[in-house]
N, C-alpha and C positions, 0 to 999 in steps of 0.2 A: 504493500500500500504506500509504503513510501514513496517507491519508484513512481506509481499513479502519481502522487501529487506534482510531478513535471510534467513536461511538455518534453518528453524523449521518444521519438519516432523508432522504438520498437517495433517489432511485426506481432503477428499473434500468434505466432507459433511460440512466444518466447515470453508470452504475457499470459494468452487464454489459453488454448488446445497445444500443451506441451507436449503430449504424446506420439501425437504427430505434425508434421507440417502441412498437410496440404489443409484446407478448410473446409469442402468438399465431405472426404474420408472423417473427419471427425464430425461433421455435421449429423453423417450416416450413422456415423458410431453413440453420439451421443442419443440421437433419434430412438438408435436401438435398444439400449440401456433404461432410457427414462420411460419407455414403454413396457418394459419388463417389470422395471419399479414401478409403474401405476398400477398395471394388473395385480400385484403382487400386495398391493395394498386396498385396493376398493374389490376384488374379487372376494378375499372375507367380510369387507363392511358392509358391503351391500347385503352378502347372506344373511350373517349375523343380524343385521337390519330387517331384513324382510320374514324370518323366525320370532324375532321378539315383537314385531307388528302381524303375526300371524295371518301372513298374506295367504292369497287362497292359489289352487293348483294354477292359474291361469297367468296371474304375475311370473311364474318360476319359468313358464314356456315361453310366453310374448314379452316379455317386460324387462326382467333380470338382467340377459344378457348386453341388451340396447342398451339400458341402464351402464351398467358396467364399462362398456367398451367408450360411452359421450364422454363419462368421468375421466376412464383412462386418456383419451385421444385429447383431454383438458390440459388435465398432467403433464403430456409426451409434449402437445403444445408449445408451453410453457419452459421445456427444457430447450424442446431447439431450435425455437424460436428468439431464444436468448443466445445462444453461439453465433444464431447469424445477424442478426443486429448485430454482435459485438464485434463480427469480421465487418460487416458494412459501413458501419461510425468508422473502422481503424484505415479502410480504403477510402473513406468521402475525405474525411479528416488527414489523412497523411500523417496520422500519432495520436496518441492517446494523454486524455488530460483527466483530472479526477473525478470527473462526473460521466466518464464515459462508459464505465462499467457497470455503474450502478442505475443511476436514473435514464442515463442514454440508451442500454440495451434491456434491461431489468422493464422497466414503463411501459414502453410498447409492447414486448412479450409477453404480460403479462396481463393488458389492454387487451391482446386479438386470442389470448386464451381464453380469458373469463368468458368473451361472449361463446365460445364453445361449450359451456357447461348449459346447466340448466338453469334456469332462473330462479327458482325456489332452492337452488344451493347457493347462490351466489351470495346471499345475506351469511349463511354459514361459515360458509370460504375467508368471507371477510373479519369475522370477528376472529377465526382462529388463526389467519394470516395477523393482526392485528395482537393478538396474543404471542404468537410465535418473534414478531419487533419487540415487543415488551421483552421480553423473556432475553430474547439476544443483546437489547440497553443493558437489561440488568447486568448478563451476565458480562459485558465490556466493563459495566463499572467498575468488579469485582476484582475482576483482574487486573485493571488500572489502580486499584487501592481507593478509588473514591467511595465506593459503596460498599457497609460495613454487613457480611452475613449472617443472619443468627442460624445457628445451630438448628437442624431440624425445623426449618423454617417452613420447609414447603408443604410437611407433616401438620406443621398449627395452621397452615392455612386452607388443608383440604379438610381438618377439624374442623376450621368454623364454617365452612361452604360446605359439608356434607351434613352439618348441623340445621344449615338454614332449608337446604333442601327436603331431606324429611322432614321440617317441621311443615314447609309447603305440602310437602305430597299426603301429610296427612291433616291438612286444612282442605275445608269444602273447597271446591272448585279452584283451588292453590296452583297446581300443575294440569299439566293438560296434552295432549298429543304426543308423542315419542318419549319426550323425559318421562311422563307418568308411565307410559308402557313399560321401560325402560326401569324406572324404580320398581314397578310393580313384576316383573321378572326376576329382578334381582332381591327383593327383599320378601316377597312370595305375595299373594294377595290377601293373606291372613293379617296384614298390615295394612290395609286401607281402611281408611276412616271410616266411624260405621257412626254416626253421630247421633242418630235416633234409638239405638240400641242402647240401652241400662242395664246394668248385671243379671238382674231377673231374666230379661229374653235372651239373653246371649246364654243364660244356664239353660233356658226350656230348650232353646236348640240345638243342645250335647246333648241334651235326654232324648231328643225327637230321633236324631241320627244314631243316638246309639240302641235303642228300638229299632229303628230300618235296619240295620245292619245283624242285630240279632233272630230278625225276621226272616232274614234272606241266606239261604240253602248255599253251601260252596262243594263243590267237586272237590271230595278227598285223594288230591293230584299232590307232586311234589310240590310245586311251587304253591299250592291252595296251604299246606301246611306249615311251609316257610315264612306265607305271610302272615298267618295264624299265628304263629309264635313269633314273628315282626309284634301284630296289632297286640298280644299279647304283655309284650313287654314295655311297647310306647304306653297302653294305656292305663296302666298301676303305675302311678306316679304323681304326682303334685302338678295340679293343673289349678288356676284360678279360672274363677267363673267368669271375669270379663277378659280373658281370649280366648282369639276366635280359632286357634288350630285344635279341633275335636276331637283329629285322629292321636292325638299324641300328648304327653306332661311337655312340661316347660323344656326339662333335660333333652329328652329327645327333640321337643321342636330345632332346639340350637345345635343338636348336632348333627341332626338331617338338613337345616341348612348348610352346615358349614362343609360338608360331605357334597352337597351340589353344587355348590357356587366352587370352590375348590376343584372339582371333576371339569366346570365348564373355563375357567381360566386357563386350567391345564392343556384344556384340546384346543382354546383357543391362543396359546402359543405358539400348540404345536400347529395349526394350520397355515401361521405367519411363517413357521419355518421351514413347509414344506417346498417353496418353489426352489430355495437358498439348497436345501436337503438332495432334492432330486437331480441339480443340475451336474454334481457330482455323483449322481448313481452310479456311471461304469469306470468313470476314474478313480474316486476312491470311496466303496462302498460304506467301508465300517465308518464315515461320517455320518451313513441313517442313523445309526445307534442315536448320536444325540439329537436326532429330533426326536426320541423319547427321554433321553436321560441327561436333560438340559437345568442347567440351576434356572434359568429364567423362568422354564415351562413350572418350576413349584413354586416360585417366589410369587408369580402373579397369580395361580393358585392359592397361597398360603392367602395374598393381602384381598381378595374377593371373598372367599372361606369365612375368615376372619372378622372381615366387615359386617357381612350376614349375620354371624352368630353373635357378635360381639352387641349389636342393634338390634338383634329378636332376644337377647341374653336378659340386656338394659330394659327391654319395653316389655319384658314377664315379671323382670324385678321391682319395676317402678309399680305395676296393677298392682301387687303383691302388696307392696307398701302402704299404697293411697288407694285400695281397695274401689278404683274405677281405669276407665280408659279416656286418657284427656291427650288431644296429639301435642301438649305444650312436655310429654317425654320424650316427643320425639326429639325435641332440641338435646335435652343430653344422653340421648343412644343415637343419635346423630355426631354428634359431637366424641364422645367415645369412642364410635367405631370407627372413626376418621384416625385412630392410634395406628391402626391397620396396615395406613403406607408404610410403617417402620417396614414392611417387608417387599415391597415394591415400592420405591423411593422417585417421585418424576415431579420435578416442576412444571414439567408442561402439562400433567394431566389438574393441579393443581391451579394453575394460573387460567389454563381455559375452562375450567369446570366454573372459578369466579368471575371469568368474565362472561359466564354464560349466565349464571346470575345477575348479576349486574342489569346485561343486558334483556333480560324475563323480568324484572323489576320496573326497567326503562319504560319496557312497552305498556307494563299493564297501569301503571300510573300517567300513562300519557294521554291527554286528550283524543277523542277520535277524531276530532278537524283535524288535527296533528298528525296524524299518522298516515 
């Protein structure tokens, strides 16, 4: 960057595409790569998306794929669409000056990509592009010695943003469209605010279900007796009357979450790591091994697990306590289970998860001439 700050009539072999010379060969090549990486990243989000919105057979045939491939070709866009701006400024120009990497080839690429996308992502794009600068300030300050770190910083701040968010998703009409699916997936639907229910009808309907259930005949099959002695041992146990998980005591409710959310973190590492996995399948095999026996694939398992149980743990202990169900616990099983990233540690899921707040706040306080 230094060099940038002159006015020294470099080429771009020697500034941008060191690998090779021609501009051409590396346009092709960067083309190829940043298309690999799109696929490689919106091919699970979209899945993953379209499972927790319980889209029906018809999305997965006509929709999924067209989906997928706008996103990527957004992406692929974006990357080289920026190599050739940046050969084009170094041929108009005759050399390169400080703004020509950044705003000169960076703006326009990133101009004739968005309009590639979709328009109902582009408000998205932008706030986590916008999170993503944040995040890159901070961390130049840090290194510069101007901006001082606190210790576990990005842990107290998905504490107080995973706090404020259940405390949404369990207020009336709080959350709404994806994040509620989205929490509601992740935290089970035994945790949705149920605000008209009092501990009386929430007891009559463990007594209603556990009569249907004793009414209803099971095939003495293997698996009819494993869950037999499953349902067995979840329901002799310590259950309060104002929650809503029937089939289970409190023990079990948190460890049957922490047991599923743990399982889905885990496969979904491993599916980030399969393009990375496979592309070495005949060169050198025994790297499949770590797309099962990867420390990331249990780290982001342990901190999902954890979170679950840790916020279904909090909000059986708090009923237990104050002998009702009020969602102002969810603030501190919110808040609690936000300990969680101790084991998956990321400012950046921290920083846009706030600024996704932030900007859910913005809107619903904003006037509608406004908007």
């Amino acid at each position: 960057m230094a060099a940038l700050s002159k006015s020294i009539p470099h080429n771009c072999y020697e500034i941008g595409h060191t690998w090779h010379p021609s501009c051409r060969v590396s346009f092709l090549q960067i083309t190829w790569g940043a298309l690999e990486e799109s696929l490689r990243i919106y091919a699970p989000l979209y899945l993953i998306a379209a499972v927790l919105r319980k889209r029906k057979l018809e999305y997965y045939l006509y929709k999924l794929l067209p989906e997928i491939l706008q996103s990527a070709s957004f992406l692929t866009a974006n990357g080289a669409l920026y190599i050739t701006f940046f050969c084009i400024l170094r041929k108009i120009l005759g050399k390169f000056y400080s703004w020509t990497p950044g705003f000169g080839a960076a703006l326009p690429a990133s101009y004739v990509a968005i309009l590639i996308e979709r328009k109902s992502r582009r408000g998205l794009l932008t706030i986590y592009m916008a999170n993503l600068a944040t995040e890159t300030l901070f961390r130049m300050g840090v290194a510069r010695g101007t901006i001082t770190t606190l210790r576990n910083g990005e842990v107290l701040l998905f504490c107080i943003t995973a706090a404020m968010y259940m405390f949404f998703f369990r207020c009336k009409d709080g959350l709404k469209g994806f994040t509620f699916s989205a929490l509601r997936f992740i935290v089970g639907k035994e945790e949705i605010p149920t605000h008209s229910y009092s501990p009386e009808t929430a007891y009559a309907k463990v007594e209603q279900k556990r009569e249907k259930h004793k009414g209803t005949p099971r095939a003495m099959s293997i698996i009819a007796l494993v869950r037999t002695l499953v349902d067995s041992v979840c329901k002799h146990g310590p259950r309060h009357r104002c929650c809503k998980h029937y089939e289970d005591n409190c023990i079990s409710y948190c460890i049957k979450g922490f047991i599923r959310m743990f399982s889905v973190g885990y496969l979904i590492q491993c599916c980030l790591r399969i393009p990375s996995a496979f592309r070495h399948l005949f060169t050198e095999p025994s790297r499949l091994l770590s797309l099962f026996y990867n420390k990331e694939n249990f780290q982001l398992g342990a901190f999902l697990g954890s979170f679950v149980s840790i916020y279904k743990g909090t909000s059986c202990f708090l009923r237990w306590i104050r002998n009702l169900d009020d969602e102002l616990h969810a603030i501190v099983a919110g808040f609690l289970a936000g300990v969680s990233m101790m084991f998956y540690k990321s400012t950046t899921i921290s920083m846009y998860l706030a600024s996704k707040l932030v900007e859910k706040n913005t809107e619903s306080t904003m006037p509608m001439s406004t908007r």
